[in-house]
C-alpha positions in Angstrom: 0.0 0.0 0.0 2.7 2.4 0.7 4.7 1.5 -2.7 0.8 2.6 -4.0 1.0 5.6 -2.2 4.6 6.7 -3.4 4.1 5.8 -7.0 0.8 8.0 -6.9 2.8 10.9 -5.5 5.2 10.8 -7.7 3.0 10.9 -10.6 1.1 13.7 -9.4 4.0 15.7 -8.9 5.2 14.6 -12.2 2.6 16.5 -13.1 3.1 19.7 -12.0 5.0 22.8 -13.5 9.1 22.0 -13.5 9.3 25.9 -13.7 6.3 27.3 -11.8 3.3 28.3 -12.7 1.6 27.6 -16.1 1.7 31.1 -17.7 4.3 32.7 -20.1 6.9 35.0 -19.0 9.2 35.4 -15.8 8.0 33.0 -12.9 6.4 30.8 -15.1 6.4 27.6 -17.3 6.5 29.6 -20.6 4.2 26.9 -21.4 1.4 29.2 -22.8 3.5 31.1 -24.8 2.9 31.1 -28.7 0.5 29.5 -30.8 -0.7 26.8 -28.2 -3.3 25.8 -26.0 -7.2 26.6 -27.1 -7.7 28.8 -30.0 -11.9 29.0 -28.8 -11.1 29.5 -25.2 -13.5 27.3 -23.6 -16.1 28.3 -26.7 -17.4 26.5 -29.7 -15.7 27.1 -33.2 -17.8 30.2 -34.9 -18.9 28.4 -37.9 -19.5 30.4 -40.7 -18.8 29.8 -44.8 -16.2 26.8 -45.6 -13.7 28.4 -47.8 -12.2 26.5 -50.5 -10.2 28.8 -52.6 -8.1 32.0 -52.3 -10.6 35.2 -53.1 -12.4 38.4 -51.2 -13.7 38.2 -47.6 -17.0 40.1 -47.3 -17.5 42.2 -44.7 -19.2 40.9 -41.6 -18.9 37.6 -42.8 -17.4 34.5 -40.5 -14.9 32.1 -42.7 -13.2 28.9 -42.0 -11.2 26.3 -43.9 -11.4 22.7 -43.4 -7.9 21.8 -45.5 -4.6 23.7 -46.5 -5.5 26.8 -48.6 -3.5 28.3 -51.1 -0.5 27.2 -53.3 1.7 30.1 -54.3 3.4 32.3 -50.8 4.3 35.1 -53.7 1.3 36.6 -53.9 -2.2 37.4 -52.0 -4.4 34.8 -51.4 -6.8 36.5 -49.6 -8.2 40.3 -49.2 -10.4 41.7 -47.0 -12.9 44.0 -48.2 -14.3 47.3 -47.2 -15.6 47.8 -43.6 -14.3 44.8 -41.9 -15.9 42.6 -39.1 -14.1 39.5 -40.9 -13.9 36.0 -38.7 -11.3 33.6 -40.6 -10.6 30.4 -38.6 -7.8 28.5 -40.4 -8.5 25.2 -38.3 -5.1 24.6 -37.7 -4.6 24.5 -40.9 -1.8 26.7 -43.3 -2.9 29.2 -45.6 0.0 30.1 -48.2 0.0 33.1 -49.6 -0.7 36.8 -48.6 -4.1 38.2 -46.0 -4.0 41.9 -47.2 -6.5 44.6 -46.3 -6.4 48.0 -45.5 -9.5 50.2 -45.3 -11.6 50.4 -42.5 -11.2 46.7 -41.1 -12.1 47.5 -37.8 -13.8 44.1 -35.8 -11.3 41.2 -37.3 -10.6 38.2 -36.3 -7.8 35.9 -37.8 -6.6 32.6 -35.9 -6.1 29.2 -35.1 -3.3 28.1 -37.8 -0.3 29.2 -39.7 0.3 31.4 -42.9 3.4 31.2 -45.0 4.3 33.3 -47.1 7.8 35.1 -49.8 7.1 38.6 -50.4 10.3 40.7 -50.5 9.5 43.9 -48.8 5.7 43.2 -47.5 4.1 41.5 -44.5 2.2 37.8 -44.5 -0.5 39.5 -43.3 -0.8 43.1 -44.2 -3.4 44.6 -41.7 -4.8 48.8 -41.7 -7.3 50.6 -40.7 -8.5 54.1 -39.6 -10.3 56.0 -37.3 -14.1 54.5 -38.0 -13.6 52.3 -35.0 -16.4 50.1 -33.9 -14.9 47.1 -32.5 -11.9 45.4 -31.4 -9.3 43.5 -33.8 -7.5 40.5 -32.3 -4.6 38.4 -34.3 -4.3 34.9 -32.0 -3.2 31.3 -32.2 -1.0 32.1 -35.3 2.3 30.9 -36.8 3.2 33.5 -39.6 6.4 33.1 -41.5 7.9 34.8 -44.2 10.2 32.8 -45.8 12.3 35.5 -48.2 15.2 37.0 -47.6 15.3 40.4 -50.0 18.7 41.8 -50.0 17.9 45.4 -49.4 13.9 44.9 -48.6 13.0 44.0 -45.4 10.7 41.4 -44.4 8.4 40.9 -41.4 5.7 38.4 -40.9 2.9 40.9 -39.5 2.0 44.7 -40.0 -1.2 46.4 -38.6 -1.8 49.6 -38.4 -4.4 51.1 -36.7 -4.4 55.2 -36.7 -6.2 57.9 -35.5 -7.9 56.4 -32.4 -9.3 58.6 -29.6 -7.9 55.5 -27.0 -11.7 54.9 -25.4 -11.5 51.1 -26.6 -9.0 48.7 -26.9 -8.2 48.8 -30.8 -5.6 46.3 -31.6 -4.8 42.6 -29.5 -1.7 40.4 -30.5 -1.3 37.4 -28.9 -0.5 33.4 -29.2 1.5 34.1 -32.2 4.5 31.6 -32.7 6.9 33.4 -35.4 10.6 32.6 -36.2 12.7 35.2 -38.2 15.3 32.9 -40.8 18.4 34.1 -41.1 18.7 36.6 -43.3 21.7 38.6 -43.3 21.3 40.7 -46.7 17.5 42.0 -45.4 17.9 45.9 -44.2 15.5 45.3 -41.6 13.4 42.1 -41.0 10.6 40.9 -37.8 7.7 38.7 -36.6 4.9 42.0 -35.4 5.1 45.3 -36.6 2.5 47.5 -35.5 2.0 51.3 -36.6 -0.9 52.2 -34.1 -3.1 54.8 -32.7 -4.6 54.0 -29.2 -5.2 51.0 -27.2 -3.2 48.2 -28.3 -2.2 45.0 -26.1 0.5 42.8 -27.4 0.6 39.5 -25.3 1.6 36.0 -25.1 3.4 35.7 -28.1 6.5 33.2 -28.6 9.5 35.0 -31.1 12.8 34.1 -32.3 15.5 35.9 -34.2 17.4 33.2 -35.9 21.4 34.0 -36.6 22.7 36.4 -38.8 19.2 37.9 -39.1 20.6 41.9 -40.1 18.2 44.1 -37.7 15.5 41.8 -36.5 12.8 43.4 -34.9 11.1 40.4 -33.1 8.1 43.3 -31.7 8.4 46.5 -33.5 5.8 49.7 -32.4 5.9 52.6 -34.9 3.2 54.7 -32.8 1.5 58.2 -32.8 2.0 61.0 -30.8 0.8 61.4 -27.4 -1.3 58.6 -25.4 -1.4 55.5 -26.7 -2.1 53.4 -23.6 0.2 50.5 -25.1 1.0 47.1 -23.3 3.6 45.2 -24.4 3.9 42.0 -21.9 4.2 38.0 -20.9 6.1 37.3 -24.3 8.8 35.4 -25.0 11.5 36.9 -27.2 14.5 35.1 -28.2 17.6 36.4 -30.2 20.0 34.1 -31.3 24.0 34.8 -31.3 24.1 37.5 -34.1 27.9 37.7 -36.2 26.5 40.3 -39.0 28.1 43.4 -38.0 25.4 45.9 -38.7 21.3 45.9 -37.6 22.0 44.8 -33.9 18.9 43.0 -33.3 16.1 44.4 -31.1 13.5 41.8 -29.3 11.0 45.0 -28.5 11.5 48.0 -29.9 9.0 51.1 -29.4 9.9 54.1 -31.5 8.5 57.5 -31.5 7.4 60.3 -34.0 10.6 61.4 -35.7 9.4 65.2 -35.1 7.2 66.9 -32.9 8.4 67.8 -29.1 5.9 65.1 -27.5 7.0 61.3 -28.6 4.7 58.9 -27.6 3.1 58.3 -24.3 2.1 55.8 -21.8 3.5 53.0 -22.5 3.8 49.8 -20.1 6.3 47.0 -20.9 6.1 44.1 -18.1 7.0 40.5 -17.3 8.7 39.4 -21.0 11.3 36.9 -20.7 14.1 37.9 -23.1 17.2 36.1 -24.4 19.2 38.6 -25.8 22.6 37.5 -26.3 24.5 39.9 -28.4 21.2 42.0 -29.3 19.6 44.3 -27.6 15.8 43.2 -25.5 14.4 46.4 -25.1 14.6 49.8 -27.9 13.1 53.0 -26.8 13.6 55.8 -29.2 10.9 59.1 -28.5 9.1 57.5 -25.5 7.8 59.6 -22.5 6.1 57.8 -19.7 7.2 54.9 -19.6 6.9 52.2 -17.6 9.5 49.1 -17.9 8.7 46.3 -14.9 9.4 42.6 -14.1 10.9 41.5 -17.4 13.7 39.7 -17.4 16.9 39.6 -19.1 19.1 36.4 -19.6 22.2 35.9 -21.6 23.2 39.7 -21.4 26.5 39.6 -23.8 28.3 42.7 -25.5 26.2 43.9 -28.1 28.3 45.4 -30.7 28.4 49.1 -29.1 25.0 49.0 -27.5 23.1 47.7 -24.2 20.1 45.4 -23.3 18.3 48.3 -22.5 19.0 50.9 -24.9 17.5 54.5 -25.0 17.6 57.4 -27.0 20.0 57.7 -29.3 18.3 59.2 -32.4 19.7 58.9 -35.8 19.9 62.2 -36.7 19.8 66.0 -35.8 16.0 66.5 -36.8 14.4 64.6 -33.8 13.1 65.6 -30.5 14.3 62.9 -28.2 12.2 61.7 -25.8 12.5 59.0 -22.8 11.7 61.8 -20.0 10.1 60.3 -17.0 11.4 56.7 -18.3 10.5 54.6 -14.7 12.6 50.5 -15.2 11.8 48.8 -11.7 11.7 45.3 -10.5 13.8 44.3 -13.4 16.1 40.8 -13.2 19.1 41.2 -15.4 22.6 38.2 -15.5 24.7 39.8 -17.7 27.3 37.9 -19.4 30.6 38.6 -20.7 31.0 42.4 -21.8 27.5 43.3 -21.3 26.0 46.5 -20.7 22.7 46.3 -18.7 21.5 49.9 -19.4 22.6 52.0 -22.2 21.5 55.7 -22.7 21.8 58.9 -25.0 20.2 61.8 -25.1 17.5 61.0 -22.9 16.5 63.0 -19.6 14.7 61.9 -16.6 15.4 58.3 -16.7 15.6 56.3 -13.0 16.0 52.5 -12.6 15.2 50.8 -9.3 14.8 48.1 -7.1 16.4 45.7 -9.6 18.6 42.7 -9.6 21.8 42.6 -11.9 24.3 39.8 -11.8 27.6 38.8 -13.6 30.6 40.6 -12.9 32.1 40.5 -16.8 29.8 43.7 -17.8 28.3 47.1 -16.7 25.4 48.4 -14.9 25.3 50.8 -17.0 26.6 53.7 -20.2 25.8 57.2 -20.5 27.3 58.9 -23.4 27.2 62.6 -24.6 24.4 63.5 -26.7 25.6 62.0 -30.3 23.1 64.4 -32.4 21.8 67.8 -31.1 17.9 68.0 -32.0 16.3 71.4 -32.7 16.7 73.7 -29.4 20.5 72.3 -28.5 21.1 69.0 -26.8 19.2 67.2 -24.7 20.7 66.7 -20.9 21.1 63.4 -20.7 20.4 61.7 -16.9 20.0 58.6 -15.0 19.3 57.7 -11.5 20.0 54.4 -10.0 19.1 53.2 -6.6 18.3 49.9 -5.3 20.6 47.8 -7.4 21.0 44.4 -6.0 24.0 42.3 -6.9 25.6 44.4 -8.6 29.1 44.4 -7.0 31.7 45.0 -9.2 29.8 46.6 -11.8 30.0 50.2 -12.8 27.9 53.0 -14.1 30.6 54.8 -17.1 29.8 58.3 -18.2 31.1 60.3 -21.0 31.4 63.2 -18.2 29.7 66.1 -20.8 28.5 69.0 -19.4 24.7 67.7 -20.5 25.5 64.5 -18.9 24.0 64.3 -15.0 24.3 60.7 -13.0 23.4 59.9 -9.7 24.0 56.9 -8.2 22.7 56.4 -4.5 25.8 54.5 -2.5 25.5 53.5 1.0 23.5 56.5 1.7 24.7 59.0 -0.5 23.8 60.3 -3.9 27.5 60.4 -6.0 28.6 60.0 -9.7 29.4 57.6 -12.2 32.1 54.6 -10.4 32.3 51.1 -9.2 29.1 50.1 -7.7 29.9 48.0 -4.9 27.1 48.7 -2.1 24.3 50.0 -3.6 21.5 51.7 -1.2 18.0 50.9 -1.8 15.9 54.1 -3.0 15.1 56.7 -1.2 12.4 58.8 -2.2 13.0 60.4 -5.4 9.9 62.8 -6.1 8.4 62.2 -9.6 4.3 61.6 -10.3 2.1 59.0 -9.4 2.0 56.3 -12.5 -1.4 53.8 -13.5 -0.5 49.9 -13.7 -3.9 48.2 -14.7 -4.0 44.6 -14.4 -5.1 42.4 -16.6 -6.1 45.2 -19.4 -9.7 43.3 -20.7 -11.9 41.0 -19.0 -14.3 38.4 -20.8 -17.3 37.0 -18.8 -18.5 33.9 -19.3 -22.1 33.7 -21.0 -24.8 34.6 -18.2 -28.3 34.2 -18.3 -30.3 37.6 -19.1 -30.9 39.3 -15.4 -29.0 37.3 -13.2 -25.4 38.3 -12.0 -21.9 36.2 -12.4 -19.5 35.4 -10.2 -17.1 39.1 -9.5 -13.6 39.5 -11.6 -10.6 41.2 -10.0 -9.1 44.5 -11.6 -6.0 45.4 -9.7 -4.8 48.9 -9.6 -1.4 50.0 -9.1 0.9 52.8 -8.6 4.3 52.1 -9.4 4.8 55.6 -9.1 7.1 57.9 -7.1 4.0 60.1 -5.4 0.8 59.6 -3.8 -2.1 58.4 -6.6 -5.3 61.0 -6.1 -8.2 58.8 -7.7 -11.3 61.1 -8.7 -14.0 58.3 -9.9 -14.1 54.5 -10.8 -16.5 54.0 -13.0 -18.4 51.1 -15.0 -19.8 51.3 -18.0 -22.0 49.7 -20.8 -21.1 50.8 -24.8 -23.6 48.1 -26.4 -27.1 49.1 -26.6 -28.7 49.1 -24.5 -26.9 51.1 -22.3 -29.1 51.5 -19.3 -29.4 49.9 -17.4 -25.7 48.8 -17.3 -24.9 45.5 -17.7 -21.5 46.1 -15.6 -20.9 46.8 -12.3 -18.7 47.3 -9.5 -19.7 44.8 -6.8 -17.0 45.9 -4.3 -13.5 47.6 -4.0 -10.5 48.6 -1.9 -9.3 51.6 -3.7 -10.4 54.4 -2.1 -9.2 58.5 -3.0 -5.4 57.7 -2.8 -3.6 55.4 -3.7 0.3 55.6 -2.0 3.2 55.4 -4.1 4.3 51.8 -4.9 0.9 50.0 -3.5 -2.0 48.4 -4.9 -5.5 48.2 -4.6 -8.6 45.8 -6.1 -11.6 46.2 -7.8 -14.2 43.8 -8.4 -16.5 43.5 -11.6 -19.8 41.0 -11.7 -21.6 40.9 -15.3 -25.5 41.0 -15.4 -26.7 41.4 -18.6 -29.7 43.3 -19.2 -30.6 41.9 -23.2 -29.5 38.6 -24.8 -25.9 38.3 -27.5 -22.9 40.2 -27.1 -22.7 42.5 -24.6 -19.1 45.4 -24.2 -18.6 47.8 -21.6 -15.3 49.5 -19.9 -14.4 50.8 -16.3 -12.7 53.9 -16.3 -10.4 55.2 -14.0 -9.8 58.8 -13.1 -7.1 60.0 -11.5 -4.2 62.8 -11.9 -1.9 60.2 -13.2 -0.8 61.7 -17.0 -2.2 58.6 -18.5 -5.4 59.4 -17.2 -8.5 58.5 -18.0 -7.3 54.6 -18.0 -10.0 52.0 -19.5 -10.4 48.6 -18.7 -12.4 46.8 -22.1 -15.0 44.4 -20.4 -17.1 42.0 -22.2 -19.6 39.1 -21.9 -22.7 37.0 -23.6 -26.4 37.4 -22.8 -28.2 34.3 -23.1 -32.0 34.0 -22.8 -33.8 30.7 -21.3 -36.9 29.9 -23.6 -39.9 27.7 -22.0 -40.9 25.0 -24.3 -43.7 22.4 -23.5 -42.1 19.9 -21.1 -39.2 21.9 -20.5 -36.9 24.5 -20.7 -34.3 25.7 -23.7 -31.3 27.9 -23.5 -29.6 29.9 -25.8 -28.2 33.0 -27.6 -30.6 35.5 -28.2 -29.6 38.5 -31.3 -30.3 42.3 -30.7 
């Protein structure tokens, strides 16, 4: 009985996570990353037309294939037409061949299998829209590859771009995408996702190599507007594979500005990625103000041909206005390896990194270098705080020592220069604003029966900020008609006025839908963060219960 016993405890441990919990990113399995696990998340496949050949998608109109679609990856195989609200479910099957639209294709959904395609200087699926938004596109549970390698073109597996947004809804959602990058060391620039976006976009999940000797891979690439986009960039994986090509260091996430204009772009959030970088660079931040960079972490830091892991500012030439003010990196886990540089900066003001972990004693914390190209107005002063630096002995912070160069280091109690870091205070306070960290950024009810109320959904809010949080409303809302009565609604919280820097605070949301079929709302949050007002996309399923003669029937019921 006890052999019994043991056996049976060893199989259910067997059975649990080597790595920790199932998830994808630090602290986790990295079992749900990519295009894995199920595609109709708990639902039923959406049914629809059975398409048989390459053609035109009609708007509104829910697709599906049952076999392999498509025989030539040169050209387009299919396009989207005017005004969007496309479903295409590949079935786990591969469509070869170009998806290309780009008018008004708000609404879309493309997922569940893989599409190959060889177009030099073009995307496998070539997404746009504009600013007639009426409903949410998601890419998910996809394998794109582009298989070409161009010479001077660049290649990327994915481009959407979504402009002109007023950021009240969550436009844009990229996630369970597996995508390799071949190598390609002739291609100018080359990728898995590159988005050109307006507002509200959440990028998630997603599993993404750079193969060798790919010139300039750009595994997540963000080409946004100016001013608040409300971007979230988190729980990917992003691989980069020892690069020899001596130009296009390679860049895992990269989120680049306007090139003109004083403002850059805003409010972004880039949290809990696990990155391999090797010789290329994880993170890119070129024109970003705002910004928020937590609990990602960095493996495999190496010497990256000039550059850092982290690498700010630096534009590429005199016409910009460079960004990367108030540029918060906290909670960050970095093991640098041979000649690394953890943080790298130019021409960037404003910048602090905290409360962090950095190991390996072959590298540096961290490079500051005199402004390389003077935008309009004169340089830009160039500083960097660090405090809070754990493990870091041995490791230094270098400074080109220009007169627009301004380090502080905070060392056994003091605030000094650029040196040796060897014992490394933790932060003291360092003024600054109070900051929004919204977590998770949707959330999706399970159908409920018209007029009764589900189970409650946690929204936790956060202030990873430097100063008290002064919250003005929480508020739930529906956007689906009917809108009143609401079908959302706070059932309790914990957040009350204030919110104190570097704490958190819950709100629960129930669901009771007041009219059968789909159902959308949001819960806004207003507060004097810069962000603010922040939205949190909330939706659900009405269903109606029909009495039949000797019983009962339930279902869907259409507006």
């Amino acid at each position: 009985m006890r052999r019994l016993f043991f056996i049976l405890g060893f199989l259910l441990l067997s059975a649990l996570p080597l790595y920790g919990v199932v998830g994808c990113g630090p602290g986790t399995d990295n079992s749900d990353c990519g295009n894995v696990g199920d595609p109709y998340e708990g639902g039923a496949p959406p049914g629809g037309t059975e398409l048989t050949a390459c053609g035109t998608l009609a708007a509104g109109t829910a697709y599906y294939i049952t076999a392999d679609l498509g025989s030539d990856p040169t050209v387009t195989c299919l396009t989207l037409a005017y005004g969007g609200h496309q479903t295409l479910d590949l079935r786990r099957h591969t469509l070869t061949g170009r998806i290309w639209g780009t008018i008004n294709l708000n609404g879309l959904t493309i997922f569940n299998g893989s599409v190959n395609c060889s177009i030099a200087g073009d995307y496998c699926i070539h997404l746009s829209s504009d600013s007639n938004y009426t409903a949410k596109t998601r890419l998910h549970h996809l394998t794109p590859h582009n298989s070409v390698d161009p010479g001077t073109i660049g290649m990327a597996a994915v481009w959407a771009s979504w402009t002109g947004l007023d950021g009240t809804n969550l436009a844009l959602e990229v996630d369970h995408i597996t995508c390799y990058v071949g190598t390609a060391p002739n291609a100018s620039r080359s990728g898995c996702l590159r988005i050109g976006t307006g507002k509200k976009i959440d990028i998630l999940n997603n599993d993404l190599t750079c193969n060798a000797d790919t010139k300039a891979c750009n595994l997540i690439e963000v080409i946004p507007e100016a001013g608040y986009v409300n971007g979230l960039i988190h729980n990917n994986k992003v691989t980069i594979t020892t690069n020899t090509v001596s130009q296009g260091v390679p860049r895992a996430i990269a989120v680049s500005g306007p090139d003109s204009g004083s403002t850059g772009t805003q409010g972004w959030q880039v949290y809990s990625n696990y990155c391999t970088a090797n010789n290329g660079r994880c993170f890119r931040f070129r024109q970003v103000n705002d910004l928020l960079v937590h609990d990602n972490e960095v493996v495999n830091c190496a010497a990256t041909m000039g550059y850092g892991c982290y690498h700010f500012g630096d534009p590429s030439n005199g016409t910009e206005y460079v960004g990367d003010a108030q540029a918060v990196i906290y909670n960050e886990t970095i093991a640098l390896d041979t000649g690394g540089v953890a943080f790298w900066l130019r021409d960037g003001n404003g910048w602090t990194v905290k409360n962090s972990t950095v190991t390996g004693t072959h590298g540096k914390l961290g490079s500051l270098l005199t402004p390389s190209q003077a935008p309009p107005g004169g340089p830009v002063p160039t500083s960097a705080t660090f405090c809070g630096i754990a493990g870091a002995a041995g490791l230094d912070v270098n400074s080109t020592a220009a007169a627009s160069t301004t380090v502080h280091v905070y060392l056994a109690g003091t605030w000094t220069g650029a040196g040796t870091i060897d014992n490394m205070g933790s932060c003291p306070g360092v003024g600054g604003t109070p900051l929004v960290l919204l977590s998770p950024t949707t959330l999706t009810f399970n159908p409920q029966v018209v007029g009764t109320t589900s189970g409650a959904q946690t929204i936790t809010l956060s202030n990873p900020g430097d100063n008290t949080l002064n919250i003005t409303s929480i508020v739930a809302s529906t956007t689906s008609a009917p809108t009143s009565p609401g079908d959302f609604n706070i059932a309790s919280t914990t957040c009350g006025a204030t919110l104190a820097a570097a704490a958190s605070c819950a709100v629960n949301v129930s669901f009771t839908p007041v009219a059968g079929g789909s159902r959308t709302g949001r819960i806004r949050f207003t507060t004097d963060a810069a962000s603010s007002p922040d939205d949190i996309s909330l939706s659900g399923t009405g269903t109606i219960v029909l009495t039949l003669r000797g019983g009962t029937f339930r279902g869907m019921s259409k507006n």
